[in-house]
C-alpha positions as CSV (number, residue, x, y, z in Angstrom):
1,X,19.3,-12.3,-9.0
2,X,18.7,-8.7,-10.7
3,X,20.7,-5.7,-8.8
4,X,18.3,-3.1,-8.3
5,X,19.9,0.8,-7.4
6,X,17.5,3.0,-5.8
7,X,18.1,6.6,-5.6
8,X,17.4,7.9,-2.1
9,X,16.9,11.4,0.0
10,X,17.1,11.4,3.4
11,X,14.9,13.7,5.5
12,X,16.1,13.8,9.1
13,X,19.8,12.8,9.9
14,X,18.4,11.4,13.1
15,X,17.3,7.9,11.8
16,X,20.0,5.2,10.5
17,X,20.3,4.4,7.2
18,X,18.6,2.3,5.2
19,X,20.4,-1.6,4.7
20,X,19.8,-4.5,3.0
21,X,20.6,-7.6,4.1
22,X,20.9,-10.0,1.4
23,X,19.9,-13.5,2.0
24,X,18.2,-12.5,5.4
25,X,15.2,-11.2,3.9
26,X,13.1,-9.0,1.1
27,X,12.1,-6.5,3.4
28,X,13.9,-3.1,4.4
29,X,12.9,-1.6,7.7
30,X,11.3,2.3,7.8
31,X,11.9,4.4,10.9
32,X,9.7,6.4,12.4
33,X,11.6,10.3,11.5
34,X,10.1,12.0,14.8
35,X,8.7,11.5,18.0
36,X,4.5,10.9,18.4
37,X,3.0,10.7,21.4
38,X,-0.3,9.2,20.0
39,X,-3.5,8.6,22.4
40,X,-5.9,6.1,21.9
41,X,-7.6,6.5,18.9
42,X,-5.3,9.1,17.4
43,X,-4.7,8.8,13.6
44,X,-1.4,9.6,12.0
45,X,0.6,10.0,9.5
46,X,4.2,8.8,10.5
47,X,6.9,10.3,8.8
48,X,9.7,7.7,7.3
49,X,12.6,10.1,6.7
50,X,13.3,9.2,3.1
51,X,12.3,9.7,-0.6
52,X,12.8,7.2,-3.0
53,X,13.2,7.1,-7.0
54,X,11.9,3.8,-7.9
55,X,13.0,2.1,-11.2
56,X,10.8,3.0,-14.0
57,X,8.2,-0.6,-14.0
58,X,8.9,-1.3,-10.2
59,X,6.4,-0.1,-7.2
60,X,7.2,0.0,-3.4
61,X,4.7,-2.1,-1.1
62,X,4.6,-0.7,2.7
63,X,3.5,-2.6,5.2
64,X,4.0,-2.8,9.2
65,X,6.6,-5.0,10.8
66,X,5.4,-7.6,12.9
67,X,6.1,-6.7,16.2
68,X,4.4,-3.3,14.9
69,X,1.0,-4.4,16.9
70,X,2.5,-6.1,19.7
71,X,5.0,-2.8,20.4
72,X,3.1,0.2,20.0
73,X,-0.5,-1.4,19.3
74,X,-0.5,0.8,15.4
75,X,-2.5,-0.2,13.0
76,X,-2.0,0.7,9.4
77,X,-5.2,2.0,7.8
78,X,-4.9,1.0,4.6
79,X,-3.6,-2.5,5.0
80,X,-0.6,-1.6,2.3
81,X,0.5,1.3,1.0
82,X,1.6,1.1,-2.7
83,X,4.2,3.7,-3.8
84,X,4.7,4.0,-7.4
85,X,7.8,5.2,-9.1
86,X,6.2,8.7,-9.8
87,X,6.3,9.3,-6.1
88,X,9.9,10.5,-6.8
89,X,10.6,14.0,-5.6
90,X,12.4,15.7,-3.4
91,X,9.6,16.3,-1.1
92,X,7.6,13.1,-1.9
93,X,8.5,12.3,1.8
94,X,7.5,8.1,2.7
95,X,4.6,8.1,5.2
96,X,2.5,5.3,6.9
97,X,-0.9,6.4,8.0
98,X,-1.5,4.6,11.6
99,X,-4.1,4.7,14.3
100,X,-3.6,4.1,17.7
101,X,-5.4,1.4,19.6
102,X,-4.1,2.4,22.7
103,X,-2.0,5.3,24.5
104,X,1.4,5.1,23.0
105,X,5.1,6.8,22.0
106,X,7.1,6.3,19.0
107,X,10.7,7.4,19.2
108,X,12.7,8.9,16.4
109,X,14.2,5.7,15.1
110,X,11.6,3.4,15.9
111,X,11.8,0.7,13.5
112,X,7.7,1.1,12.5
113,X,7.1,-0.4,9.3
114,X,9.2,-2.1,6.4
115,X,9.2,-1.8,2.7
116,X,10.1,-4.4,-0.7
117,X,9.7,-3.1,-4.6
118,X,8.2,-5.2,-7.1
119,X,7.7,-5.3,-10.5
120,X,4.3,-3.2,-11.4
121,X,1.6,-5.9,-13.2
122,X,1.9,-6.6,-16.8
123,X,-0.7,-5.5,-18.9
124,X,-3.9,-7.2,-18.6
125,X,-6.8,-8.2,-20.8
126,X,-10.1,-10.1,-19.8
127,X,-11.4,-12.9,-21.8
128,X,-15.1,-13.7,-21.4
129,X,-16.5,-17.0,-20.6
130,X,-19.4,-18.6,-20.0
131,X,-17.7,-21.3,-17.8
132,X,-14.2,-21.1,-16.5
133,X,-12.2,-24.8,-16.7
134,X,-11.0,-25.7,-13.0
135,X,-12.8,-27.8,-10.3
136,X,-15.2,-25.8,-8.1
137,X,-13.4,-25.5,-4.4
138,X,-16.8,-24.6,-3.3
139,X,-16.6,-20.8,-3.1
140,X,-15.5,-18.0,-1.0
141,X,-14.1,-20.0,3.3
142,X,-14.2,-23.7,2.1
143,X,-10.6,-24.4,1.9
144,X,-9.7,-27.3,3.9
145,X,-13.4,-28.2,4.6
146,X,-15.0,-31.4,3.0
């Protein structure tokens, strides 16, 4: 497996640091970097604490934990957030935009969302056909129907 060194900045010396726990999973958990008190329908955007220099060809995908919902009832509003590795300075601060679904606090240190890198897409080109070669499925909900 590839050893990948990120370069990080920490904002606030209130959250823990960030681990990776090899073998136990892809993700890294974010943490909320100050205290919301959020009503229902409030939107936000939570800061993470951290800037990261991402490895030129390698993007950072965001996306809530999955007690996220259950805990403080957040939604993230733009599914997943994509960081790219031009996001890279010292105040290119990690936020999640989240709206509240119902009256809620998030504590410094709140574990609120989690993050894995990827290599960016290769370069792509489109071939046009008249007809592609698979086996219809049936188009768009019939998986697993006959």
């Amino acid at each position: 497996m590839e050893n990948v060194t990120l370069k990080i900045k920490y904002h606030s010396d209130q959250i823990d640091k960030l681990t990776y726990i090899d073998g136990k999973s892809d993700w890294i958990d974010l943490r909320a970097a100050k205290r919301y008190e959020l009503k229902r329908g409030d939107w936000v955007l939570i800061r993470l604490g951290v800037s990261i220099a991402l490895p030129e060809g390698y993007e950072a995908h965001v996306v809530p934990r999955s007690s996220t919902f259950k805990t403080w009832g957040l939604l993230q509003t733009n599914s997943c957030g994509v960081i790219d590795n031009t996001y890279c300075g010292d105040d290119d601060e990690w936020m999640v935009p989240m709206l509240a679904t119902r009256d809620t606090v998030v504590e410094i240190n709140d574990r609120v969302c989690q993050f894995r890198i990827m290599k960016n897409q290769p370069v792509i080109t489109f071939d046009e056909v008249e007809h592609l070669d698979g086996k219809s499925r049936g188009g768009f909900g019939t998986t697993g129907k006959q």
